[in-house]
DRENSEMI-29847 format. One record per residue (C-alpha): residue number from 0; x, y, z. Coordinates in nm, 3 decimals. Example, Ala and Ser with C-alpha at 12.3 -4.5 7.8 and 13.67 -1.06 7.14 Angstrom:
BEGIN
rec n 0&X 1.230&Y -0.450&Z 0.780;
rec n 1&X 1.367&Y -0.106&Z 0.714;
END
This chain:
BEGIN
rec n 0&X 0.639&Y 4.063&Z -1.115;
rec n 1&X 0.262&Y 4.065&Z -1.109;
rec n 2&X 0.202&Y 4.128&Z -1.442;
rec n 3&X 0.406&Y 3.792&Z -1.514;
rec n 4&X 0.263&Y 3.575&Z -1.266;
rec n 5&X -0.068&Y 3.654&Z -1.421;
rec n 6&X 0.093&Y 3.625&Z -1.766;
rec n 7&X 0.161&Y 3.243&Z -1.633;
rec n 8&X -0.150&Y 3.178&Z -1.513;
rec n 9&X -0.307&Y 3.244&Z -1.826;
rec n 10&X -0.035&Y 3.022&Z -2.057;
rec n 11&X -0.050&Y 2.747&Z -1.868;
rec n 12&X -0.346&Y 2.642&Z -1.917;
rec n 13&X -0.324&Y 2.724&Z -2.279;
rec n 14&X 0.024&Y 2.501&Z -2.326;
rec n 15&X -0.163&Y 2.235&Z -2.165;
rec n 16&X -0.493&Y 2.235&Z -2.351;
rec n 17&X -0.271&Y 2.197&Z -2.710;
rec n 18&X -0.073&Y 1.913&Z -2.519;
rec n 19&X 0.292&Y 2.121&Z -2.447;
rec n 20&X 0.446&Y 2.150&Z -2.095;
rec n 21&X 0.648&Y 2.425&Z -2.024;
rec n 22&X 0.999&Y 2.355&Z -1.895;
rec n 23&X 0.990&Y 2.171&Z -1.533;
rec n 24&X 0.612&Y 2.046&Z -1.576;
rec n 25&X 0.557&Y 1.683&Z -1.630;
rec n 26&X 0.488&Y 1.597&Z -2.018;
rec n 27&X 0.104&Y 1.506&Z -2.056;
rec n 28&X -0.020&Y 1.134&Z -2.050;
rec n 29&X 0.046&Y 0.970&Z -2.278;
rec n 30&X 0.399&Y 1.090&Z -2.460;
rec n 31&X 0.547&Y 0.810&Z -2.575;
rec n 32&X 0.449&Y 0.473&Z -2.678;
rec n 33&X 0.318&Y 0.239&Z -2.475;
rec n 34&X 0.364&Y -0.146&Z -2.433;
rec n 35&X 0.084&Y -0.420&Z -2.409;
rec n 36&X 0.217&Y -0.727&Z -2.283;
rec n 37&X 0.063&Y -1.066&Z -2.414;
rec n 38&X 0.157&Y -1.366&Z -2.172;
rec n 39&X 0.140&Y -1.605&Z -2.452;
rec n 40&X 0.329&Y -1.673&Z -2.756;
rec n 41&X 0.253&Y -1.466&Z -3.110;
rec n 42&X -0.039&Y -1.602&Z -3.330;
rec n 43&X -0.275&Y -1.761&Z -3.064;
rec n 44&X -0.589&Y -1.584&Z -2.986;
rec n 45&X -0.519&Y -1.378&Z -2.701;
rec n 46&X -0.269&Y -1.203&Z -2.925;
rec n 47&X -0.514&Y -1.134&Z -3.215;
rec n 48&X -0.734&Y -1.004&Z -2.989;
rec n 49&X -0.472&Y -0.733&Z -2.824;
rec n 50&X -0.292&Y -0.647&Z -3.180;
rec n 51&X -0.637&Y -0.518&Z -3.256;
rec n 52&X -0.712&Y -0.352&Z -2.963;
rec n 53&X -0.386&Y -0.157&Z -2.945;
rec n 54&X -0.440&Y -0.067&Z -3.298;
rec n 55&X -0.770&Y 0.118&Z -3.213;
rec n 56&X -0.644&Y 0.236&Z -2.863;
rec n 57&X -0.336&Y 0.390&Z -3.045;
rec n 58&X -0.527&Y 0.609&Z -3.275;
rec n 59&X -0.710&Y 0.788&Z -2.919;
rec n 60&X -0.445&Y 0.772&Z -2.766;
rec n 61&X -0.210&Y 0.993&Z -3.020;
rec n 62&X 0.106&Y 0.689&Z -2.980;
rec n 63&X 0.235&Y 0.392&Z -3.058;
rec n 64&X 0.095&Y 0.082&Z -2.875;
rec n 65&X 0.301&Y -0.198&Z -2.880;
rec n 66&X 0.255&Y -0.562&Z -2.862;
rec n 67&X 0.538&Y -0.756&Z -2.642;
rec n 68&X 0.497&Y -1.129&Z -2.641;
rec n 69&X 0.597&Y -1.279&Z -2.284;
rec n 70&X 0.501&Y -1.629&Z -2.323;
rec n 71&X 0.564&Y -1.911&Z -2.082;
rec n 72&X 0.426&Y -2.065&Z -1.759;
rec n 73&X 0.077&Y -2.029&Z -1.827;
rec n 74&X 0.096&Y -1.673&Z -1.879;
rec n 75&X 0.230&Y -1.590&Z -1.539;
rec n 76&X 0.576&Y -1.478&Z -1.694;
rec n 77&X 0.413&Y -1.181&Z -1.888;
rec n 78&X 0.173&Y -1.145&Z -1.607;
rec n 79&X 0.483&Y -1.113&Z -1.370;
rec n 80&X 0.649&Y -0.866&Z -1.614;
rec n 81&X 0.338&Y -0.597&Z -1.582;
rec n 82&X 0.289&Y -0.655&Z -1.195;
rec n 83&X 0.642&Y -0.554&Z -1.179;
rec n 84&X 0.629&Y -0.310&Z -1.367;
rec n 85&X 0.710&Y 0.125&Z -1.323;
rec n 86&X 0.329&Y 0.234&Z -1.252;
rec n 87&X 0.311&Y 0.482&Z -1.471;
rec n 88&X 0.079&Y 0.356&Z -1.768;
rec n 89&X 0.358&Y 0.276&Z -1.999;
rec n 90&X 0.325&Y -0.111&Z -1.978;
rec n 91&X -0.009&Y -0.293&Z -1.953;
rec n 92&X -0.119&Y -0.635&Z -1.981;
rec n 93&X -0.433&Y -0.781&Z -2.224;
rec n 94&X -0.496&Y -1.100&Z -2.013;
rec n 95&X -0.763&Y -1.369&Z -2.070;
rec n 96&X -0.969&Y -1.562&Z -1.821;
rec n 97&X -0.634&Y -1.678&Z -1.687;
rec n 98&X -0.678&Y -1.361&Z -1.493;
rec n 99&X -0.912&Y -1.558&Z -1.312;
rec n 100&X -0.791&Y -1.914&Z -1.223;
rec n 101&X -0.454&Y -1.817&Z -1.125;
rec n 102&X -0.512&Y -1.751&Z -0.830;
rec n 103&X -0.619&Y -2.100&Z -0.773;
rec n 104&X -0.387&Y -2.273&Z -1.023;
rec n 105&X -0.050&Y -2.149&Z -0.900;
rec n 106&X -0.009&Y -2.150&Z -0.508;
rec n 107&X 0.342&Y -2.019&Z -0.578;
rec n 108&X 0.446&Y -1.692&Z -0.762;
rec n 109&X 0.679&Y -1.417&Z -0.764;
rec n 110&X 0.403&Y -1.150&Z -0.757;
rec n 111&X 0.056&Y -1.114&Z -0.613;
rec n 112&X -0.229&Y -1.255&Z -0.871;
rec n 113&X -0.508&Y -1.028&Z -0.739;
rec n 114&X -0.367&Y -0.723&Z -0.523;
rec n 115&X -0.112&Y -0.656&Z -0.866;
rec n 116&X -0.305&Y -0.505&Z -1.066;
rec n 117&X -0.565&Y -0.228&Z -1.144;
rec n 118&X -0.795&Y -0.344&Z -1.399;
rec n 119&X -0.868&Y -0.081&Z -1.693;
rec n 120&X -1.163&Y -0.276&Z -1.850;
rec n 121&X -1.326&Y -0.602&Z -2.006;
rec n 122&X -1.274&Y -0.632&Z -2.367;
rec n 123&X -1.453&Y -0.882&Z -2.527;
rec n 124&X -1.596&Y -1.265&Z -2.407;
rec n 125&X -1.468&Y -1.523&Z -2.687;
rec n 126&X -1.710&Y -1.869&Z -2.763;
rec n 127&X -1.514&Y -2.147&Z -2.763;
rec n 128&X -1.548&Y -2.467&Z -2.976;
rec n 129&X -1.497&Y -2.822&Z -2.912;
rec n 130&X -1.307&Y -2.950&Z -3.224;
rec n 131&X -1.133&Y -3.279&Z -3.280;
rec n 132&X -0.904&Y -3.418&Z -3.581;
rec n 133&X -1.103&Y -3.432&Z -3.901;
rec n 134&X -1.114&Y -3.795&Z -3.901;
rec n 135&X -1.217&Y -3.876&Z -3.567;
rec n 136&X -1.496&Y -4.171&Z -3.606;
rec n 137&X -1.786&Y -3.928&Z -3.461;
rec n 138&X -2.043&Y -3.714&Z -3.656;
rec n 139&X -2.194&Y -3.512&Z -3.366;
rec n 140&X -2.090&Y -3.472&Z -3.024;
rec n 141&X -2.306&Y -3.707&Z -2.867;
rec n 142&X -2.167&Y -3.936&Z -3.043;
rec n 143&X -1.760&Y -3.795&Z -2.937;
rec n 144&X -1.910&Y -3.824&Z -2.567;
rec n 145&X -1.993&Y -4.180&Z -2.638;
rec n 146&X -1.613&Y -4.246&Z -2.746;
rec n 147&X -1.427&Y -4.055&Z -2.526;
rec n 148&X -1.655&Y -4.266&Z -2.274;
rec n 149&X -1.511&Y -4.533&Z -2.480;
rec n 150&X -1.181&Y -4.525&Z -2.483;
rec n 151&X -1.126&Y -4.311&Z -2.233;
rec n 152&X -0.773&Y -4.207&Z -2.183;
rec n 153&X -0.687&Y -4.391&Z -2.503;
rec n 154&X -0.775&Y -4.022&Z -2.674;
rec n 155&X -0.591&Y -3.746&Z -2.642;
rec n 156&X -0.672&Y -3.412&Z -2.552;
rec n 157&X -0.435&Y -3.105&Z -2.684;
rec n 158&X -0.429&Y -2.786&Z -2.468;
rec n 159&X -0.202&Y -2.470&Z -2.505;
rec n 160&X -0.092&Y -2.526&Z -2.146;
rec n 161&X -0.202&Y -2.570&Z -1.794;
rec n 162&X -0.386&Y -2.203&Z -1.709;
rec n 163&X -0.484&Y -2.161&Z -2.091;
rec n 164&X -0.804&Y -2.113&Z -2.218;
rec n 165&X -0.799&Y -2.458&Z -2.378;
rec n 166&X -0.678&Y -2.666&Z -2.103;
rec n 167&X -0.966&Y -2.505&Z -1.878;
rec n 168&X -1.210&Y -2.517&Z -2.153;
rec n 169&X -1.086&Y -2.934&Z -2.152;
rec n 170&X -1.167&Y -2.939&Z -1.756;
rec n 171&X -1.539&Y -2.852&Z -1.808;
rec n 172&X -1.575&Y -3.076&Z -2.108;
rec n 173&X -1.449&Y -3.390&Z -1.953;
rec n 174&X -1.656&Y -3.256&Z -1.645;
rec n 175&X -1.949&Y -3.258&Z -1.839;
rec n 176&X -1.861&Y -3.620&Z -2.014;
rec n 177&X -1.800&Y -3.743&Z -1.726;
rec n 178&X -1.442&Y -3.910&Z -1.906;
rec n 179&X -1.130&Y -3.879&Z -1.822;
rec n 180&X -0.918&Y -3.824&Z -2.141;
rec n 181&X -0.484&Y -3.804&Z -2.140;
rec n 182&X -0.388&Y -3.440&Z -2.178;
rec n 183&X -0.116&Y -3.357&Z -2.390;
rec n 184&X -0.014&Y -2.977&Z -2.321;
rec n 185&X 0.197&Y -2.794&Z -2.597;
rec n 186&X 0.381&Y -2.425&Z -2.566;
rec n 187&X 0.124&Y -2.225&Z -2.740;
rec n 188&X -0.190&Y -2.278&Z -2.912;
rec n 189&X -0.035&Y -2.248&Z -3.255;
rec n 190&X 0.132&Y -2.602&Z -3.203;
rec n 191&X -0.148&Y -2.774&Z -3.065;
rec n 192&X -0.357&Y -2.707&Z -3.390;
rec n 193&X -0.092&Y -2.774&Z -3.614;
rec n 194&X -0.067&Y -3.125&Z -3.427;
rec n 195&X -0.463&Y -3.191&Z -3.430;
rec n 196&X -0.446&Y -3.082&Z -3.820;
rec n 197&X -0.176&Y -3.356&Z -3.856;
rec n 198&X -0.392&Y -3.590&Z -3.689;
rec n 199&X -0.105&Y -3.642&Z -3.375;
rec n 200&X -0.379&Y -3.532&Z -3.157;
rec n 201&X -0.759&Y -3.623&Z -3.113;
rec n 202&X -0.979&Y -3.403&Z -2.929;
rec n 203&X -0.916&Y -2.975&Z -2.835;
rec n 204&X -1.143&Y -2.718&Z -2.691;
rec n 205&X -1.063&Y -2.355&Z -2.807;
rec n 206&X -1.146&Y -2.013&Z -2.879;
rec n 207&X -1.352&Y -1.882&Z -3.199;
rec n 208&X -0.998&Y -1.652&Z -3.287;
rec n 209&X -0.809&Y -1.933&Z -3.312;
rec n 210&X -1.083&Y -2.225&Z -3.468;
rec n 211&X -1.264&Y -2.024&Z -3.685;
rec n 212&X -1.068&Y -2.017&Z -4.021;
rec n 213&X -0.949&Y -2.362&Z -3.980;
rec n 214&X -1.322&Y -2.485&Z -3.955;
rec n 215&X -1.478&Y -2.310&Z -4.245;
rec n 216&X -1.119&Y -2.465&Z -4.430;
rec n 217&X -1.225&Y -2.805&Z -4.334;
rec n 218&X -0.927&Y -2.885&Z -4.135;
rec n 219&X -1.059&Y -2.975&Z -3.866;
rec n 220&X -1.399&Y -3.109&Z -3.727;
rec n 221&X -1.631&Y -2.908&Z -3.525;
rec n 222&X -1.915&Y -3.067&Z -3.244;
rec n 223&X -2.058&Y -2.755&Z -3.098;
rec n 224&X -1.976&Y -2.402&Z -2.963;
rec n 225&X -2.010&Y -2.365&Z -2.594;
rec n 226&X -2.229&Y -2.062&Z -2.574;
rec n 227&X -2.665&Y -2.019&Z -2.535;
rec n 228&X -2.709&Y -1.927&Z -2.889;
rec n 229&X -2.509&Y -2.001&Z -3.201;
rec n 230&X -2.303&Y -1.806&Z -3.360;
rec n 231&X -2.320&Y -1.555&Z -3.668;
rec n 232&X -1.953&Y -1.656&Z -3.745;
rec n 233&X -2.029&Y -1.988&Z -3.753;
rec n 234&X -2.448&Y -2.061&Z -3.779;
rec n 235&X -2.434&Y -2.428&Z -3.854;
rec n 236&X -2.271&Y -2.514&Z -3.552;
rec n 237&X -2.490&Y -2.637&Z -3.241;
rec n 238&X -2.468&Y -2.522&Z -2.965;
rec n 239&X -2.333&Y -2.762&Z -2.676;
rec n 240&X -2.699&Y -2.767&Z -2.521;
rec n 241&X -2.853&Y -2.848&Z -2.842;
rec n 242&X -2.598&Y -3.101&Z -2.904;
rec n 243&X -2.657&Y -3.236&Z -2.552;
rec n 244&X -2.391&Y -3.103&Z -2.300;
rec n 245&X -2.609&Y -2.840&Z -2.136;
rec n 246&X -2.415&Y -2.751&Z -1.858;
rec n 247&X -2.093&Y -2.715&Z -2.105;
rec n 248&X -2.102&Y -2.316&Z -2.151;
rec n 249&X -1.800&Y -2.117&Z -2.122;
rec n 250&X -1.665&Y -1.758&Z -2.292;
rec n 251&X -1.302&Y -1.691&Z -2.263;
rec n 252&X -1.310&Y -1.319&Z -2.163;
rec n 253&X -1.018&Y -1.099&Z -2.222;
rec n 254&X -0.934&Y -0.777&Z -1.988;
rec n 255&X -0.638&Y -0.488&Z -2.008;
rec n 256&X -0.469&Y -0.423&Z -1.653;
rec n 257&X -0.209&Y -0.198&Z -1.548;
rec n 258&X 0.017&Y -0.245&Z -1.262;
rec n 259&X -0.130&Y -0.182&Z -0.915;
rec n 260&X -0.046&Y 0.198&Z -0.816;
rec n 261&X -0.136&Y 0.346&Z -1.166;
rec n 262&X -0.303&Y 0.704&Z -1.095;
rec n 263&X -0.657&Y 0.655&Z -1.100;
rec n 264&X -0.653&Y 0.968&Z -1.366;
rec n 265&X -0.426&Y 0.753&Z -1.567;
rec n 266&X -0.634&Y 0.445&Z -1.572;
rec n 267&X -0.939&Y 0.710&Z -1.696;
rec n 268&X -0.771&Y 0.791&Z -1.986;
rec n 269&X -0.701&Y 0.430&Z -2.023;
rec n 270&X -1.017&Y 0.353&Z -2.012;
rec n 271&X -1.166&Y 0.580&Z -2.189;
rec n 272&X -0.915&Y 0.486&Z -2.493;
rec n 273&X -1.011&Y 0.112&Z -2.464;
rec n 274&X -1.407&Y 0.259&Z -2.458;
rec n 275&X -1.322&Y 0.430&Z -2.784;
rec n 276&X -1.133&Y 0.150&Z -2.970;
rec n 277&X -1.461&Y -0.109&Z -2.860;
rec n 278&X -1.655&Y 0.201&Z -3.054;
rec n 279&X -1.410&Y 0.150&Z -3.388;
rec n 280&X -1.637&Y -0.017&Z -3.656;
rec n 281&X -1.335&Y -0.162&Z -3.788;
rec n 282&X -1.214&Y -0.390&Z -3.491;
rec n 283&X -1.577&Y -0.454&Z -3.427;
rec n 284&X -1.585&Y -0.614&Z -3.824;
rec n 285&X -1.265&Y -0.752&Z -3.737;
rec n 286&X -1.413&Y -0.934&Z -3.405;
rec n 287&X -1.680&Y -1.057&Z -3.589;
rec n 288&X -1.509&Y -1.260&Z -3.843;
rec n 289&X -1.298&Y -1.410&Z -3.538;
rec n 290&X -1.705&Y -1.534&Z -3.416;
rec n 291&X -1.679&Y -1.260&Z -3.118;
rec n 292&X -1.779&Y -0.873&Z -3.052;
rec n 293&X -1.650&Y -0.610&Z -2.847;
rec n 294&X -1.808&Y -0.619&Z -2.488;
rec n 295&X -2.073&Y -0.331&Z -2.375;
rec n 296&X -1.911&Y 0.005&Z -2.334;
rec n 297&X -2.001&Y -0.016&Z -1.973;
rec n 298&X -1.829&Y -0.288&Z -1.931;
rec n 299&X -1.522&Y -0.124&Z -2.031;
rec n 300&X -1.444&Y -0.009&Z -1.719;
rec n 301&X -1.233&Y -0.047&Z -1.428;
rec n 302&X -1.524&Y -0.069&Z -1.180;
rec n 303&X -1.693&Y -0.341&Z -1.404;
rec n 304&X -1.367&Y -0.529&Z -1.492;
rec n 305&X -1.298&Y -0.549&Z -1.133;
rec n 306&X -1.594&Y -0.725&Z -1.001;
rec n 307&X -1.594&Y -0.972&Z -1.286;
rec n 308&X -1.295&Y -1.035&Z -1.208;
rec n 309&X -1.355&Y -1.098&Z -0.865;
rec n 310&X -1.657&Y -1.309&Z -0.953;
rec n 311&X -1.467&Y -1.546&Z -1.185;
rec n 312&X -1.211&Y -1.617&Z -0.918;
rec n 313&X -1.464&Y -1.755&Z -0.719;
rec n 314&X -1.592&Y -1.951&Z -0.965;
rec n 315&X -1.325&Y -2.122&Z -1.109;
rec n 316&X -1.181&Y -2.205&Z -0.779;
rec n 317&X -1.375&Y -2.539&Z -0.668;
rec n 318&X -1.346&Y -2.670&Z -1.070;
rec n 319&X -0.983&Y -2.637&Z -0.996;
rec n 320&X -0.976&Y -2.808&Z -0.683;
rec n 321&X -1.222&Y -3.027&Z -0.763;
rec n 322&X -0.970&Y -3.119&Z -1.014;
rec n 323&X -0.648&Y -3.160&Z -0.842;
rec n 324&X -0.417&Y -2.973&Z -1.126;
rec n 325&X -0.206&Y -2.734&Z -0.998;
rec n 326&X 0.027&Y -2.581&Z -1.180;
rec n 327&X 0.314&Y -2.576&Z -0.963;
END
């Protein structure tokens, strides 16, 4: 009886070390594939951004990570989806700054914006451009502050949605225009660019993963990215304090969550997956051409993710009230 108990102690650890469980012992984390939920529709930029990611998190990880699109209501569907979710590491959510304006945007929802979730880490913090239909009668953006001064709500202004990245991006541009402009939202990103392609549309704010190729294709016209210092992707564009909107500066940052209860050794490995796929050199070269880069390794982190998080909130929440658009 001894000699088998000892016989166990040693094979246990052994099993365990080459990733077997013995009958009765719970299978190591993770053994089967896991889900990333997107709360917005296929193609737009937080998307691109978490196909790539689970790509590189999938080969540390040993499995399959899967992309689920759960689109709708300004990302709270999919957000809803995760919060709700079995704890057990087997469905996330990649999230952008939505994350952060929720709670301030919706005063109503089926789950709790903040106390939901356990943040894993931040994943990268996307430029955004101001971009308008090609034939929009303004050569810099001076001169597109002068006519949306002009004309005022004559122009419209395309956004993926209230809560997107676009329609917040729209806030702190006619903020900083000091025009109002009439919003037209649309279910996704993808439509509003095809509509301010076709001209239907004047004016959009957006991010790099999403503007990029159609500016160097000439589709549509570009004023100025919105961060300190231009971009590689993109090096003849100005940025918006050059082109004379100095307090217009806003990144888009993305983040990947798991629902509140997780085991804290479960967000680790998490983690540490997410650290390793920021490492990849190919979804760094991949990030580049989208006019981004992954985000410091120690921001990758559930510590770090969670007081930027926390930080955003409160920043975003007197632009929103200031505002008066609420989402419900």
């Amino acid at each position: 009886m001894l000699r088998r108990s000892l016989a166990a102690a040693f094979l246990l650890p052994a099993l365990l070390a080459f990733g077997v469980a013995p009958a009765g012992a719970q299978a190591p984390y993770p053994n089967r594939p896991i889900t990333v939920v997107v709360p917005f529709a296929a193609g737009g930029p937080t998307d691109t951004v978490t196909r790539l990611v689970a790509e590189a998190m999938g080969r540390d990880l040993n499995t399959s990570v899967v992309v689920e699109n759960v689109g709708g209501a300004g990302g709270t569907l999919g957000a809803a989806r995760v919060a709700q979710a079995r704890p057990d590491g087997y469905t996330l959510l990649l999230h952008h700054i939505g994350m952060g304006t929720t709670p301030s945007l919706y005063r109503r929802l089926s789950y709790d914006a903040v106390g939901g979730f356990a943040p894993v880490g931040l994943v990268t913090e996307v430029p955004m451009t101001i971009i308008a239909r090609k034939d929009i009668p303004a050569g810099n953006l001076a001169e597109l502050v002068a006519l949306v001064r002009q004309q005022r709500e004559k122009l419209n202004y395309a956004n993926a949605g209230i809560g997107a990245a676009s329609h917040l991006c729209g806030l702190l541009f006619q903020k900083a225009a000091d025009a109002p402009m009439t919003t037209v939202p649309y279910r996704g990103t993808g439509p509003a660019m095809t509509d301010l392609i076709g001209g239907t549309v004047d004016v959009m704010c957006d991010q790099t993963t999403n503007t990029t190729e159609q500016i160097r294709a000439g589709a549509v016209k570009v004023f100025a990215v919105t961060t300190p210092q231009r971009l590689p992707s993109l090096p003849d564009v100005p940025t918006t304090a050059e082109a004379g909107l100095p307090g217009m500066e806003v990144t888009i940052w993305h983040a990947l969550y798991a629902p509140k209860g997780t085991p804290e050794a479960i967000v680790n490995r998490l983690s540490a997956a997410l650290q390793a796929a920021l490492r990849d050199q190919r979804l760094a070269a991949r990030f580049a051409d989208l006019g981004t880069a992954p985000v410091a390794q120690e921001r990758a982190t559930p510590a770090a993710a969670q007081a930027f998080w926390q930080a955003d909130i409160a920043k975003w929440r007197p632009v929103i009230e200031a505002a008066g658009q609420y989402a419900d």
